[in-house]
N, C-alpha and C positions, 0 to 999 in steps of 0.2 A: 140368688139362685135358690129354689126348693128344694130344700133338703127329703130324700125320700124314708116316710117310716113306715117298719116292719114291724107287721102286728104280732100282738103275745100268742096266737096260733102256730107260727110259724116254727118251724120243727128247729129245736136247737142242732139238730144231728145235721145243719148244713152243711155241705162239703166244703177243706178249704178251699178248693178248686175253683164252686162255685161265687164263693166269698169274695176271692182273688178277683176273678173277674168282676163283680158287683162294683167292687173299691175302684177298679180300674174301668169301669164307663162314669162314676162318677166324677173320678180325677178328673178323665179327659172332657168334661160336660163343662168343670169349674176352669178349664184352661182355654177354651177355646167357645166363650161364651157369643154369639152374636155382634158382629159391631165390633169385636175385642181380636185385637192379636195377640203376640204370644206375649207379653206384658202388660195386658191389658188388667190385671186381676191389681198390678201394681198401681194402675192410676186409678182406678178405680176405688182403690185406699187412700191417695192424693189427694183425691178430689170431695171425699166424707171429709176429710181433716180438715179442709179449707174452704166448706162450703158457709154461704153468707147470704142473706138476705137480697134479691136486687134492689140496683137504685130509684128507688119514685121518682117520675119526671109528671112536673106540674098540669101541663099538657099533654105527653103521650110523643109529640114528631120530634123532639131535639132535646138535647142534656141542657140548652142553655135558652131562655123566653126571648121567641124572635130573636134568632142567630143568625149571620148573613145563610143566604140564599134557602131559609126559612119562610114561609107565608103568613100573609094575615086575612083576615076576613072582611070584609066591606065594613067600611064606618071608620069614621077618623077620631071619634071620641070614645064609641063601646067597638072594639076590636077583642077578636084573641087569635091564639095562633093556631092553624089548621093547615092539613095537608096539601102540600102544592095540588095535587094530583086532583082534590076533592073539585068538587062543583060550589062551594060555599069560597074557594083560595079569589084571591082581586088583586096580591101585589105581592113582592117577594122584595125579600131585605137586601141591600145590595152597601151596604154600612152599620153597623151597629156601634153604639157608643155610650159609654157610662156618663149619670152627668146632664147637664143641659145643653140645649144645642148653642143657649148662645154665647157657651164660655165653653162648649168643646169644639174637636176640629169638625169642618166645613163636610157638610154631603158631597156627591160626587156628583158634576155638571150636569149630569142628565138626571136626578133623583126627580120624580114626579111631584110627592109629598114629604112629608115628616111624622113619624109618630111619635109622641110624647108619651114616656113611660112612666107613670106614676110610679111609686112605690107602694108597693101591695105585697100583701101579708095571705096569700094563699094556705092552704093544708099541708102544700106539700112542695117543694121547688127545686131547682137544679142541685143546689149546694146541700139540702136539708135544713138551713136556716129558718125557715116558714119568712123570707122573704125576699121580691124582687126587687133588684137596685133600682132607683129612679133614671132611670138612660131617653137615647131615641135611638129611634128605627129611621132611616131611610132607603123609602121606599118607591118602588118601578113599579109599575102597573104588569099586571099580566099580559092584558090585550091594548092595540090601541083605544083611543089618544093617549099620549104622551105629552104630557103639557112641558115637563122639563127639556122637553126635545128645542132645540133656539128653533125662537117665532112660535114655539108653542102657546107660550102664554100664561104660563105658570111656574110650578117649583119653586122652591126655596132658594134657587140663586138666580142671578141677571147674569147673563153668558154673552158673548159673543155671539149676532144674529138674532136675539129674541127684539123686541120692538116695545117701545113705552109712548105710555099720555103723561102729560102733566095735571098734577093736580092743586098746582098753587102754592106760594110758601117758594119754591124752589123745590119740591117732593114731584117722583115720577109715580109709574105704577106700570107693571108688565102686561102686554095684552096681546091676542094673538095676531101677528104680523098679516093674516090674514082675512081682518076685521072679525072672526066668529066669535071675538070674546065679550062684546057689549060696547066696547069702546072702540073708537078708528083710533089706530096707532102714529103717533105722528113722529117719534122718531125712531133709529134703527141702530143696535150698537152694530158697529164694522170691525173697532180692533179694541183689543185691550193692551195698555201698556202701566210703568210705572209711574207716569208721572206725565202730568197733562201738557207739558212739551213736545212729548213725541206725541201727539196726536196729529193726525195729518189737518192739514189748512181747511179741509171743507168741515170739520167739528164743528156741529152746531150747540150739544150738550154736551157734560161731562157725566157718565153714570157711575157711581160708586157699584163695585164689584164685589170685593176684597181678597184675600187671597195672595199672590206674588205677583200680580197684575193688578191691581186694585181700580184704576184707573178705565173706565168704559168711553171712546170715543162715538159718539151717535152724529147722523145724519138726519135730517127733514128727510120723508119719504110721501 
């Protein structure tokens, strides 16, 4: 609050009358500031005591790089992370994990992609450390396609419903059950179980899944 001064002009013979009241529109000015109730004068000394810096975030949208339901920006290899809302966002985290994907746990049936987090050494990052841990992102598309969608034809996992070719060796490969992906799909998985007994009698392939169902029973289509 501005403190009011009284110039060396001013007549010392002021009344105390008029004094009295000066001191008391002051009071009342410092007690009932704006914004402030009638304790407001005391947080407002709280809050000088314990003022601090805020936290820098590396990015600007989240305290943590690519956090679930966080966005990324188009590109599987130069990504960063930007605002859902923005016109530049293409997918949104729907798993985040420290780590590699192929020694951490599994994306979630539907994940479209995967993004591989290096480890990078930015200015500035969630923790203050100046760096980001090596993880992955898995990621949903904003808009359609959905390749992780079964019969999609993509994703990082083999589900129940998506469609494969072989390609020799005894190796398959995922394709869209509805030929748009390059190759005709020639079989189909139907069920997943634990162990290739309980596949029903018309199993033509076995596809490795993994997971508590490991076991993919496929059809000729």
């Amino acid at each position: 609050m501005r403190t009011r001064w009284w110039p060396p002009a001013v007549s010392a013979a002021v009344s105390a009358a008029a004094c009295a009241a000066v001191c008391a529109v002051l009071l009342t000015g410092c007690q009932s500031a704006p914004g402030e109730g009638s304790e407001g004068a005391g947080r407002l000394d709280d809050r000088a005591a314990t003022v601090s810096p805020a936290p820098v975030r590396t990015y600007g949208y989240g305290a943590v790089f690519l956090a679930v339901d966080e966005c990324s920006s188009f590109g599987r290899t130069s990504f960063t992370e930007v605002s859902c809302d923005g016109e530049r966002a293409a997918a949104r985290v729907v798993a985040r994990h420290d780590g590699t994907a192929r020694d951490g746990p599994p994306c979630p049936a539907t994940t479209d992609f995967v993004l591989h987090i290096s480890e990078q050494r930015p200015s500035a990052d969630e923790d203050g450390d100046g760096a980001v841990p090596r993880g992955y992102a898995c990621m949903r598309h904003l808009q359609p396609p959905h390749p992780g969608d079964p019969g999609g034809g993509g994703g990082p996992r083999t589900v129940v419903g998506d469609c494969v070719y072989g390609l020799g060796d005894g190796k398959v490969r995922e394709t869209a059950c509805d030929g748009s992906g390059g190759h005709r799909p020639e079989f189909e998985v139907t069920k997943a179980v634990d162990a290739r007994s309980k596949c029903p009698a018309s199993t033509a392939l076995y596809v490795r899944l993994g997971g508590t169902t490991p076991v993919g029973c496929a059809r000729p289509v």
